[in-house]
C-alpha positions, 0 to 999 in steps of 0.5 A: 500500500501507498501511503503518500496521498493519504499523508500529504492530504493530512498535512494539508489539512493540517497546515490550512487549519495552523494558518487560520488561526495565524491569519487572526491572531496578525491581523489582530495584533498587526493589522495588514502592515506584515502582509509582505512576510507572508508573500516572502514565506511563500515564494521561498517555500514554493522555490524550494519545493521545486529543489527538494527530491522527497514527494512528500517534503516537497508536496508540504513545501509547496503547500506551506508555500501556496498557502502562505501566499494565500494568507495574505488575502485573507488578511485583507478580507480578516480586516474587512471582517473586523470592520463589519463585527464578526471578529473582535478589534483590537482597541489600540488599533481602532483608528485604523478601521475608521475609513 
């Protein structure tokens, strides 16, 4: 039996479930301000995703990659979620809402 596709799906699941929770936790502590870490993160995965021989480290590579880089449009749509109350605001931040 072949374990490989049942492993990267987990990981992948996995690794989609970490980000929500990062997603929330930044944009709440920092707003959108670091969206460009996010972007550094996933173009240096998914470059080295293409260097690494092992399947699966370079299946959950490219995962962390592309989900990294997914992340930062969820901080811009987090932001928005903020705004309209579905998620707590930090109140140190509050004059960055006000648009």
């Amino acid at each position: 039996m072949y374990f490989t596709g049942i492993i990267i799906a987990i990981t992948t699941f996995l690794v989609i479930g970490i980000f929500h929770p990062i997603v929330i936790k930044t944009e709440y502590h920092t707003g959108t301000r670091f969206w460009w870490i996010f972007l550094l993160l996933g173009i240096v995965c998914i470059g080295a995703a293409l260097f690494i021989s092992n399947d699966i480290i370079s299946a959950l590579t490219g995962v962390v990659g592309a989900s990294a880089l997914w992340t930062i449009g969820e901080l811009f749509e987090q932001r928005k979620r903020v705004k309209r109350g579905w998620f707590p605001m930090n109140p140190k931040r509050k004059k960055e809402y006000e648009d």
